[in-house]
C-alpha positions as semicolon CSV with decimal commas, in nm:
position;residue;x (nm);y (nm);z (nm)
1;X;-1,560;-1,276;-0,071
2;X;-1,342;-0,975;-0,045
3;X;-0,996;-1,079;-0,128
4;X;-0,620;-0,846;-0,185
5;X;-0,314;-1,045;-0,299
6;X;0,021;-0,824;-0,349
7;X;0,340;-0,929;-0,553
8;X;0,605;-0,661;-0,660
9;X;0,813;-0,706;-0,316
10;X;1,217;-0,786;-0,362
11;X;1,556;-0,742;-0,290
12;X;1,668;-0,406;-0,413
13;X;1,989;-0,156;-0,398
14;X;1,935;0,171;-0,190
15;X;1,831;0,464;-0,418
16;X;1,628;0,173;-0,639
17;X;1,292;0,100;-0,741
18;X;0,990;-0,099;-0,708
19;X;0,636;-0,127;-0,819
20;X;0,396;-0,305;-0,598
21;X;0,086;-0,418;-0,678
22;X;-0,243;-0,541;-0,488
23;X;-0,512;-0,702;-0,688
24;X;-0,878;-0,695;-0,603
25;X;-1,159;-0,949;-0,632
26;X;-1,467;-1,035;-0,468
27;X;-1,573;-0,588;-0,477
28;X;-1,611;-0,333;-0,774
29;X;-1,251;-0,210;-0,641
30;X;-1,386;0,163;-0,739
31;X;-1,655;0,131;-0,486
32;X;-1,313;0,083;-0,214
33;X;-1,013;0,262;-0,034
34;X;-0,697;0,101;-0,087
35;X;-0,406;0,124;0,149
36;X;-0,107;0,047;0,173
37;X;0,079;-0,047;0,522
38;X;0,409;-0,215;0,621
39;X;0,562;-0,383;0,901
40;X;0,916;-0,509;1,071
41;X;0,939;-0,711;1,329
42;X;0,835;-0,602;1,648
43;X;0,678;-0,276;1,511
44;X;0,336;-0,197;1,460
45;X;0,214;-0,146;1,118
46;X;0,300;0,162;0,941
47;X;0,037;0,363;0,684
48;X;0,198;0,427;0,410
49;X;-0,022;0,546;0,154
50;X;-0,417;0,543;0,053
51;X;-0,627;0,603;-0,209
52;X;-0,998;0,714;-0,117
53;X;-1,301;0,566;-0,306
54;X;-1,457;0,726;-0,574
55;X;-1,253;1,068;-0,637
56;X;-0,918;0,850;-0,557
57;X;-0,789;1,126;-0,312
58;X;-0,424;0,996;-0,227
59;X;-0,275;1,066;0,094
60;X;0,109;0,973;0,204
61;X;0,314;0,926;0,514
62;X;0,566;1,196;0,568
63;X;0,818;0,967;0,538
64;X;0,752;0,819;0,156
65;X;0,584;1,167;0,070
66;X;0,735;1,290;-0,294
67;X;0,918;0,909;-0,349
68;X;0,600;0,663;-0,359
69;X;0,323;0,731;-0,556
70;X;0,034;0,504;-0,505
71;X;-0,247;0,441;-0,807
72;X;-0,521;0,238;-0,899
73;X;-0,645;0,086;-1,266
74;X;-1,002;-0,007;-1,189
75;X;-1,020;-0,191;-1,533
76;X;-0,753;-0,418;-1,411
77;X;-0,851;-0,445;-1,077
78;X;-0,508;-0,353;-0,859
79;X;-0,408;-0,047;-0,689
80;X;0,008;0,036;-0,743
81;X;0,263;0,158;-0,517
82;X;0,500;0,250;-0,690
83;X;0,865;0,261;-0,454
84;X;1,126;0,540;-0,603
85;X;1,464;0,608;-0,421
86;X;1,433;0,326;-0,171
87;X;1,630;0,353;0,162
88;X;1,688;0,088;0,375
89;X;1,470;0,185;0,613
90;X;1,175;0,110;0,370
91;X;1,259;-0,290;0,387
92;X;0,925;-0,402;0,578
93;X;0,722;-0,682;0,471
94;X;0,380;-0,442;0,291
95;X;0,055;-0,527;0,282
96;X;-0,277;-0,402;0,070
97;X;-0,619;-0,275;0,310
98;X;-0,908;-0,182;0,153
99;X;-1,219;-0,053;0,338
100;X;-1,560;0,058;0,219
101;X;-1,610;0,420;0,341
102;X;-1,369;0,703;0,197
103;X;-1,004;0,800;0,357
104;X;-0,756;1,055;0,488
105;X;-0,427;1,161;0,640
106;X;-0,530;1,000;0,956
107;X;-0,675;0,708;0,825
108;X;-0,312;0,566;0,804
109;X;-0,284;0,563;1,176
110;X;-0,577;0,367;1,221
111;X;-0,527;-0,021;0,998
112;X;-0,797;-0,180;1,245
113;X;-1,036;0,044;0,997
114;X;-0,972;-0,183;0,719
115;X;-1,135;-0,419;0,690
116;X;-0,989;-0,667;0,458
117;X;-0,603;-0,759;0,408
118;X;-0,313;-0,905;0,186
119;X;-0,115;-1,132;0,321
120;X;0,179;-0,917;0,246
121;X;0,498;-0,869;0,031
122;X;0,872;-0,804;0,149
123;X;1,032;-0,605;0,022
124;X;1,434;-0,561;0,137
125;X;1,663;-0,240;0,071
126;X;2,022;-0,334;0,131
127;X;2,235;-0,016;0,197
């Protein structure tokens, strides 16, 4: 049984950090594309970054592009996000996706590819 549980979220200063992290049971997490979405209330989820199977390709929204960085230690099983110069705009509760067929750029506008999900983090900026 495919299974993603995050931890990491917080409440955090704008222009702070965070490191999320998603770990992965139940699939050889290598063999998987990891993403990573978020939500507010009344908004649809948001891609905000992936990381393709195999040759971990990494692809970003425009709007975290150069401040997140996401990563994944197969060894251990989780896939990182890690959250530099937060702006309150980030604060969205974020969830882990993982699918088995590769990813790209568009594959954050599409979560219903994913197949399996977190049940999600928040994570608060405060201005």
């Amino acid at each position: 049984q495919v299974q993603l549980a995050e931890s990491g979220g917080g409440l955090v200063q704008s222009g702070d950090s965070l490191r999320l992290s998603c770990v992965v049971s139940g699939f050889t997490p290598a063999y998987y594309s990891i993403a990573w979405f978020r939500q507010t209330p009344g908004r649809d989820r948001e891609g905000v970054s992936c990381i393709s199977r195999i040759d971990d390709s990494t692809y970003y929204a425009d709007s975290v592009k150069g401040r997140f960085l996401i990563s994944r230690d197969n060894a251990k099983s989780t896939v990182y996000l890690q959250m530099n110069s937060l702006k309150p705009e980030d604060t969205a509760v974020y969830f882990c996706a993982a699918r088995d067929g590769r990813v790209e750029t568009g594959s954050l506008s599409h979560p219903s590819a994913f197949t399996s999900w977190g049940q999600g983090t928040q994570v608060t900026v405060s201005s």
